[in-house]
C-alpha positions in Angstrom: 106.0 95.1 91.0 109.3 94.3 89.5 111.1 97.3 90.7 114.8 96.6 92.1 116.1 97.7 95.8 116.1 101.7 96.0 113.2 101.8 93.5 110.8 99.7 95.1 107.1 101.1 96.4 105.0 99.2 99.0 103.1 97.4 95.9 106.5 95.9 94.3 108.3 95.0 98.3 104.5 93.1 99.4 104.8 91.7 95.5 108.8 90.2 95.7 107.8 88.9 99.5 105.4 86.2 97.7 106.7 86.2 93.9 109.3 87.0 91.4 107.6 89.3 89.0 109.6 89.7 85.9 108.5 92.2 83.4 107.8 90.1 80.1 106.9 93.2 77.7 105.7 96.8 77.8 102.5 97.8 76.4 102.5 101.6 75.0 99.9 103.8 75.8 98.2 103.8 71.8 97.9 100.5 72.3 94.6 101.5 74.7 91.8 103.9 73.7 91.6 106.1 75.2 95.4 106.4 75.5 96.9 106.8 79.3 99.5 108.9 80.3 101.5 106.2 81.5 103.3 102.8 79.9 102.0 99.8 80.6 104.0 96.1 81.0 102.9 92.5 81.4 104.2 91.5 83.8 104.8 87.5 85.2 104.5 86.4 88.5 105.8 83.1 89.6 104.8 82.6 93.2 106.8 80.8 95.7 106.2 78.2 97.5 106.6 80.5 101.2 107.4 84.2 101.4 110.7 85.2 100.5 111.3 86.4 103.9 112.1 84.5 107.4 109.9 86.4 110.0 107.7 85.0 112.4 105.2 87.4 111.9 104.5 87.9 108.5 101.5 90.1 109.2 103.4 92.4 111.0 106.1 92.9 108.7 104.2 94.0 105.9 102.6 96.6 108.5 105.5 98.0 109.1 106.8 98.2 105.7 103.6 99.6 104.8 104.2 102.1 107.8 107.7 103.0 106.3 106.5 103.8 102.9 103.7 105.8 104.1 106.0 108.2 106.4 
């Protein structure tokens, strides 16, 4: 959700578009039972007040992203 440009997945782009998430802390994985496999973070999101992109078609830009990340 927080990743930076040339790291980002469709989750973190769709994210940035509406919010800045910064990551406040990371959780490791003994801190859950059963453990996962994977880290964890809290992460902040402080929306804004219209996307963070000038398109007329918001809708469709996030289709096409999505399209893009899925090829």
């Amino acid at each position: 959700m927080a990743a930076q440009p040339g790291q980002m997945s469709y989750l973190s782009l769709e994210t940035q578009v509406f919010a800045e998430a910064r990551v406040l802390f990371r959780i490791p994985p003994r801190a859950f039972k059963p453990a996962p496999k994977v880290d964890s973070a809290v992460v902040r999101l402080d929306v804004h007040e219209s996307p963070d992109v000038e398109v007329d078609d918001i809708a469709a830009f996030l289709a096409l992203a999505r399209a893009g990340f899925a090829a």
